[in-house]
C-alpha positions as CSV (number, residue, x, y, z in Angstrom):
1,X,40.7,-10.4,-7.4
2,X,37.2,-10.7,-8.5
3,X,36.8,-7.8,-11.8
4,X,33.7,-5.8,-12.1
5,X,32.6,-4.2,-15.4
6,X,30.0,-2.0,-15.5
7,X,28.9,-1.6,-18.9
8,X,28.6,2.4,-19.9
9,X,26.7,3.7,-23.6
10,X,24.8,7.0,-24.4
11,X,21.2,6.1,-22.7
12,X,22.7,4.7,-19.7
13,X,21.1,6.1,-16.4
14,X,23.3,7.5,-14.0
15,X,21.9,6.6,-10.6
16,X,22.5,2.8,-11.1
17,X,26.0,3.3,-12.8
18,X,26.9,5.5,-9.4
19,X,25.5,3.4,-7.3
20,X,27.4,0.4,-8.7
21,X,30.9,2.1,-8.4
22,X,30.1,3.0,-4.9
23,X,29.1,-0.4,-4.2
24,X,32.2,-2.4,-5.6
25,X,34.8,0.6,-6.3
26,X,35.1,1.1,-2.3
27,X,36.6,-1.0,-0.3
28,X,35.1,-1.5,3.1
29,X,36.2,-0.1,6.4
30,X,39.6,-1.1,7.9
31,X,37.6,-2.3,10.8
32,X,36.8,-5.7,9.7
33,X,40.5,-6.9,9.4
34,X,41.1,-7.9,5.8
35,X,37.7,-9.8,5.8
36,X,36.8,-8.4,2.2
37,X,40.4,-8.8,0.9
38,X,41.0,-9.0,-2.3
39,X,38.2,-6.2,-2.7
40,X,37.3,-5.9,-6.3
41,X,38.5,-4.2,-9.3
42,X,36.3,-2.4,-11.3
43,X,36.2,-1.1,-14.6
44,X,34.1,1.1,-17.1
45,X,33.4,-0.4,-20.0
46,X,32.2,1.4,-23.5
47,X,32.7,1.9,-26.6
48,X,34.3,5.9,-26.1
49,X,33.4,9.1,-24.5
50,X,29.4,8.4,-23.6
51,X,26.5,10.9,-22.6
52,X,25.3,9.1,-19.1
53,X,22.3,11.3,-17.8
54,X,23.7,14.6,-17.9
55,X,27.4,13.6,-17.6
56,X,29.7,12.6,-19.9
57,X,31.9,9.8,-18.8
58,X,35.2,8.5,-20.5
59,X,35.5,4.6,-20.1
60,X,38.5,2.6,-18.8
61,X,37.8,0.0,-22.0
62,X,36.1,-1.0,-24.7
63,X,33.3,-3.4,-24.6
64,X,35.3,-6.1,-26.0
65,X,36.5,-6.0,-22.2
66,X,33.4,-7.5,-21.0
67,X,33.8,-10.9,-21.9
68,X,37.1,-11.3,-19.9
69,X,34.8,-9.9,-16.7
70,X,34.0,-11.9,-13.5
71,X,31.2,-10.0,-13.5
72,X,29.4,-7.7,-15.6
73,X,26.5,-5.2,-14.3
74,X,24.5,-3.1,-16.7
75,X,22.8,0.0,-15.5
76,X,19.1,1.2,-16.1
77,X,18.5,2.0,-19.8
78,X,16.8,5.4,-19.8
79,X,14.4,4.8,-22.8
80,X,12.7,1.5,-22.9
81,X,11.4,2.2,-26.4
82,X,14.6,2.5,-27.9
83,X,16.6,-0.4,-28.9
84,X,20.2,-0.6,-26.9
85,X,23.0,-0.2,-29.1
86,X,23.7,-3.9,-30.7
87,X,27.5,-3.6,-29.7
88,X,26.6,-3.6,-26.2
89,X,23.8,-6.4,-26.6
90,X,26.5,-8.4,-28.6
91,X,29.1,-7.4,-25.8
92,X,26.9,-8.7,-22.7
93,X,26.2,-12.1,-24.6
94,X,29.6,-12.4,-25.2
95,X,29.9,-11.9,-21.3
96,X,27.7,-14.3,-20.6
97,X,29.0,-17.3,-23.1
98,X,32.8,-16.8,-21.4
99,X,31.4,-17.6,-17.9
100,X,31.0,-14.2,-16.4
101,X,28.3,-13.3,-13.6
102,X,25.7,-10.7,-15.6
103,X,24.0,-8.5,-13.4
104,X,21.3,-5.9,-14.4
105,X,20.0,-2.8,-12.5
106,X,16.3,-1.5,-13.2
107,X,15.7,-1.6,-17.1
108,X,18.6,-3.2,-17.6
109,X,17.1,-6.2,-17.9
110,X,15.6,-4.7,-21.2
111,X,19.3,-5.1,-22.2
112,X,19.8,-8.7,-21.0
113,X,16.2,-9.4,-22.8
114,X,17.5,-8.3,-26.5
115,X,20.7,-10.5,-26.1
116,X,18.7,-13.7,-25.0
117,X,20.0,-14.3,-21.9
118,X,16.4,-14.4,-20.0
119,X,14.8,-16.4,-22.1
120,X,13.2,-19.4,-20.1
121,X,14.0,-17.3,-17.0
122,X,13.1,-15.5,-14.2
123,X,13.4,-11.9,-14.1
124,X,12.2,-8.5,-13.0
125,X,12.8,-5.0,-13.7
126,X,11.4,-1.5,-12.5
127,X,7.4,-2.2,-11.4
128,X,6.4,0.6,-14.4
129,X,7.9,-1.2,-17.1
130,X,7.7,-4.7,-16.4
131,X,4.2,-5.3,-18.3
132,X,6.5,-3.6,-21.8
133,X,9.1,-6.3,-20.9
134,X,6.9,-9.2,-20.8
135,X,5.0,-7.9,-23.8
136,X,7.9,-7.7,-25.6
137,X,10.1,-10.7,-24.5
138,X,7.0,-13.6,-23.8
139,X,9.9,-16.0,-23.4
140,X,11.0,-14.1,-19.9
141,X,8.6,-15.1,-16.8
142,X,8.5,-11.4,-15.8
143,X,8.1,-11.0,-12.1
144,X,6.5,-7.3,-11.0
145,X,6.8,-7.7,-7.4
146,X,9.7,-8.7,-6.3
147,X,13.1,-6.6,-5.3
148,X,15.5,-8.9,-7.0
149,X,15.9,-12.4,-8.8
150,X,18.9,-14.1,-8.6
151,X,19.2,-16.9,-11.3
152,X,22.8,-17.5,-10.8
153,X,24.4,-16.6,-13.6
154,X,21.6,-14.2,-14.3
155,X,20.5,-11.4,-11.9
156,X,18.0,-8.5,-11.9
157,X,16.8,-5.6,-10.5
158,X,13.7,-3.8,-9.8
159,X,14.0,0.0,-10.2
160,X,16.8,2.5,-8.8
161,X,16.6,1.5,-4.9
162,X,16.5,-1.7,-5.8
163,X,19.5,-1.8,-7.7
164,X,21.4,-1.1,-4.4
165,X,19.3,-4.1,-2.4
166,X,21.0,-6.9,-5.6
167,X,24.5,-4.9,-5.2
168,X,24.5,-5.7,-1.5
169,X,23.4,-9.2,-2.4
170,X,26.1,-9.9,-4.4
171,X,29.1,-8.4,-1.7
172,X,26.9,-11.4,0.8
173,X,27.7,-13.6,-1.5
174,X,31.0,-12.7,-2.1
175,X,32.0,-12.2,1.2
176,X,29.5,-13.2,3.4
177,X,27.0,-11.0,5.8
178,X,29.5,-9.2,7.7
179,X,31.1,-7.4,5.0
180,X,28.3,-6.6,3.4
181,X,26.3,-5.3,6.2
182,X,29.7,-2.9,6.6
183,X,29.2,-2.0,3.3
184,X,25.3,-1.4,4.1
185,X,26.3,0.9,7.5
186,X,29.0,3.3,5.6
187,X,26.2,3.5,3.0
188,X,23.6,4.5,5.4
189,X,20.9,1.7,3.8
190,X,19.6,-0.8,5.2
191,X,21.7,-3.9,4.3
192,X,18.5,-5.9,3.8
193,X,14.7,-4.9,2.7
194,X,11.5,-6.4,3.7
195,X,9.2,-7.4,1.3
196,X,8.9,-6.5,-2.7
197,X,8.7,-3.8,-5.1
198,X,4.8,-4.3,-5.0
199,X,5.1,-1.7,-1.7
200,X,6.0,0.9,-4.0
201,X,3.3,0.6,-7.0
202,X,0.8,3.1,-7.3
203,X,-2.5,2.0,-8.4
204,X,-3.9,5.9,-9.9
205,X,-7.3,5.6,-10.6
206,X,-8.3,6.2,-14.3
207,X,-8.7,10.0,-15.5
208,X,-12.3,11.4,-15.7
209,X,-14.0,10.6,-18.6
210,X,-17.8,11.5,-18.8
211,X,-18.3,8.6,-21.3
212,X,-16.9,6.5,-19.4
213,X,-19.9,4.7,-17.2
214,X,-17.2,4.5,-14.1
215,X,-16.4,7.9,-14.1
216,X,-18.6,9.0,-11.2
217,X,-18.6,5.5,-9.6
218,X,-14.8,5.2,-8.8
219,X,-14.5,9.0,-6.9
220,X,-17.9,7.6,-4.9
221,X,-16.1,4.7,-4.0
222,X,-13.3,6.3,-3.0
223,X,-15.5,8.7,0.2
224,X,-16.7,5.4,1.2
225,X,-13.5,3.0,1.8
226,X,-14.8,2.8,5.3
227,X,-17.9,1.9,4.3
228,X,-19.1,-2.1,3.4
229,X,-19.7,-2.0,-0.1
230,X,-20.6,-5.2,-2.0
231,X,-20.6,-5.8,-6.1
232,X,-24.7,-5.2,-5.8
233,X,-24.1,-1.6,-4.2
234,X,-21.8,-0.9,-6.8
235,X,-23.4,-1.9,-9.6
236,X,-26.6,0.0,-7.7
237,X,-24.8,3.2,-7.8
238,X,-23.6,2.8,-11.9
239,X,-27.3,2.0,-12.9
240,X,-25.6,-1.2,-14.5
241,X,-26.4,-4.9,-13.7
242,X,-23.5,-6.7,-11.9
243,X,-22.2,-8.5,-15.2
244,X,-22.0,-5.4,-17.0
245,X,-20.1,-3.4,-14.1
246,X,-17.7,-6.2,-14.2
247,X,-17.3,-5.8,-17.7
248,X,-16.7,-2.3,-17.6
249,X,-14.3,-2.6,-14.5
250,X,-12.0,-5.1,-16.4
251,X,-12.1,-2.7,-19.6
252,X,-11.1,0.3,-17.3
253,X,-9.1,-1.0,-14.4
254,X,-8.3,-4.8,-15.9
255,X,-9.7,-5.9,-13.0
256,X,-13.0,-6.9,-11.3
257,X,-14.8,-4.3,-8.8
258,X,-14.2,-6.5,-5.8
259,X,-10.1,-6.9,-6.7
260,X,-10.3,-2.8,-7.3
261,X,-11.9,-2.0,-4.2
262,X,-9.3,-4.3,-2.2
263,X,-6.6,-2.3,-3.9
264,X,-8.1,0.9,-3.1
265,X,-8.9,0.1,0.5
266,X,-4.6,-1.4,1.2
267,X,-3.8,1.8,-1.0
268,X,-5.8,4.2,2.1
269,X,-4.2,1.7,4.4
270,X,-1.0,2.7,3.2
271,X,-1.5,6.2,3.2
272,X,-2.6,6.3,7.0
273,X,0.2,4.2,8.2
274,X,2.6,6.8,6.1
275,X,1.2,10.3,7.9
276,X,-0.7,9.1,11.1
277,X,0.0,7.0,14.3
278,X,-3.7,5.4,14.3
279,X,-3.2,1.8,15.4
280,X,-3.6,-1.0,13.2
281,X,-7.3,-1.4,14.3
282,X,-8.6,1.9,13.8
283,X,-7.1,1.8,10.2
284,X,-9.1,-1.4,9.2
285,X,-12.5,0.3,10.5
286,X,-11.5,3.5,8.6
287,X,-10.2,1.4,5.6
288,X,-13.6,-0.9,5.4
289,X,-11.5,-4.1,6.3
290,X,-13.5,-4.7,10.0
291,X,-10.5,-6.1,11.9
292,X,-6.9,-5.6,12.2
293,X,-6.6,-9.3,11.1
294,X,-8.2,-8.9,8.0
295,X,-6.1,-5.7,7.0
296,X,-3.1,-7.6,8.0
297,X,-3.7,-10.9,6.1
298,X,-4.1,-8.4,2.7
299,X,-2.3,-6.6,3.3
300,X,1.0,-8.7,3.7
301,X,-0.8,-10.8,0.5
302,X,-0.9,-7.9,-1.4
303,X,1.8,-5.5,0.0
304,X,4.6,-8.4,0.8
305,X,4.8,-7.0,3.9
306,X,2.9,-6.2,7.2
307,X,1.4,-3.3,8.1
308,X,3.6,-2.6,10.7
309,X,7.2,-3.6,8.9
310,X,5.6,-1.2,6.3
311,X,5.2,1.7,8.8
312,X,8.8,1.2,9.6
313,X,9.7,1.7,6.5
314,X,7.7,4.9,5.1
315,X,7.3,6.4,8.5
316,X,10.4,8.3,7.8
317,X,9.6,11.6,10.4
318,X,10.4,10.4,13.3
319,X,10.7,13.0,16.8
320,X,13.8,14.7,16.0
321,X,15.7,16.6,19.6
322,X,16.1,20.0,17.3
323,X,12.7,19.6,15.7
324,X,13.7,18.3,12.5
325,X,13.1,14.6,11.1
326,X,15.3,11.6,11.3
327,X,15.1,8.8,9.1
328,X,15.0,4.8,10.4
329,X,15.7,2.2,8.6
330,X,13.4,-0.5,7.1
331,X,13.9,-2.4,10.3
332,X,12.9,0.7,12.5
333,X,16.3,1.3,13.7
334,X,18.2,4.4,13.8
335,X,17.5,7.6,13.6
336,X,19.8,8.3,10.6
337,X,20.6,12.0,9.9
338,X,17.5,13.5,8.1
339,X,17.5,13.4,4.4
340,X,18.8,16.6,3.7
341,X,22.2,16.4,5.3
């Protein structure tokens, strides 16, 4: 029987340590025959009675137990500025060195980080933090777009949802696509997810500042998404030259006005597949992007996914027989029972 330790200290977030136990601490339904047999064990790990979120949380073991683990998830850590406890970085290392699988779930990875293990590695973590992490841990390739990365012995998560997409990942690997896709139905998720966490990044633009020579340039720009507009017209409309707009767009955005306006123009896109039925064409006129094979080519460059798998996905109000809303899944199945049932 394969053992699961989740790893539980004060500043643990409780969404991915749930989600976890759900994941591995249920067996799946009767209905596939013993497939999944043995099912896991799973155990809570800390070092005594621990503050998780709001919740207090008594563990089955001490930390020491982690290195005796098959495999050994840590949750989200709820404040990225604060350094985890060095029992716990000691304990995951320890983990780690004795052979064990070591899983993180959104930040995490901050966790995996202090004790070393993604040095030289591949990782990711929740889209708004993963600039701190490669800031503070150069040695990590940081990687802001993706879901998961699996690097074998090593394995992380973007942010909350996410941390159920690598769960599900790892039942497929430990039993194959048929349990886990059980797993995925009693859930009610989808067992697999298009695409990358770069579907879910905001790009705000900056506050107001009237110093700031962009700050009546960007909310202009913004009317006019369905409107050509080249560097020159831009530049036009700042009373800059082209070099110096570019200079002030890296300085404010830390990009260039043409990368910025692209951004801006998938981020509308976005929005209008979310809350309207227009058709792929009439989005790319009223986006500024001309054809529907332009939006589509960046948007899937951008996005990770096409326009219309990403309708699928956020188009969450579908026609409900009572007049509520059902939800579909990423693949446009369903409808599920609406979110508040």
């Amino acid at each position: 029987m394969t053992t699961v330790a989740l790893a539980a200290t004060d500043g643990m977030l409780h969404f991915e340590l749930s989600l976890a136990y759900e994941v591995f601490g249920t067996p799946p339904p009767a209905l596939l025959g013993g497939a999944a047999d043995p099912w896991y064990r799973v155990l809570v790990c800390g070092p005594r009675a621990v503050r998780v979120g709001r919740f207090r949380l008594e563990p089955d073991h001490g930390l020491d137990r982690l290195p005796r683990a098959d495999t050994v998830i840590v949750p989200g850590w709820a404040d990225v500025d604060v350094d985890p406890p060095a029992a716990l970085v000691d304990a995951v290392r320890a983990a780690h060195e004795a052979g064990a699988r070591v899983v993180s779930l959104c930040t995490g990875a901050f966790v995996l980080a202090a004790a070393g293990l993604l040095d030289g590695r591949r990782a990711t973590t929740h889209w708004a933090h993963t600039q701190v992490l490669a800031a503070r841990h150069p040695r990590v390739t940081v990687d802001p777009d993706v879901l998961y990365v699996d690097g074998g012995t090593v394995l992380t998560s973007a942010g909350k949802a996410a941390a159920m997409d690598l769960c599900l990942h790892l039942v497929r690997l430990d039993h194959g696509s048929a349990v886990a896709n059980a797993v995925a139905r009693r859930l009610v998720v989808p067992p697999h997810r298009d695409g990358g966490q770069a579907q879910f990044v905001t790009t705000p633009v900056p506050a107001p500042d009237q110093h700031q020579p962009l700050a009546d340039l960007l909310p202009w720009v913004l009317e006019r998404l369905d409107q050509p507009l080249s560097v020159e017209d831009l530049a036009r409309r700042a009373r800059l030259s082209s070099r110096h707009l570019g200079r002030h767009f890296r300085a404010a955005t830390g990009t260039t006005p043409l990368q910025w306006l692209l951004v801006q123009r998938i981020r509308r896109a976005q929005e209008l597949l979310e809350a309207t039925d227009d058709s792929v064409d009439s989005i790319a006129t009223a986006t500024g992007m001309g054809t529907a094979t332009t939006l589509r080519r960046h948007f899937n460059r951008t996005v990770g996914v096409p326009p219309d798998t990403y309708r699928r996905t956020f188009r969450t109000r579908a026609a409900h027989p009572r007049g509520g809303s059902a939800l579909t899944d990423s693949a446009g199945r369903g409808p599920f029972p609406p979110a508040s049932a």
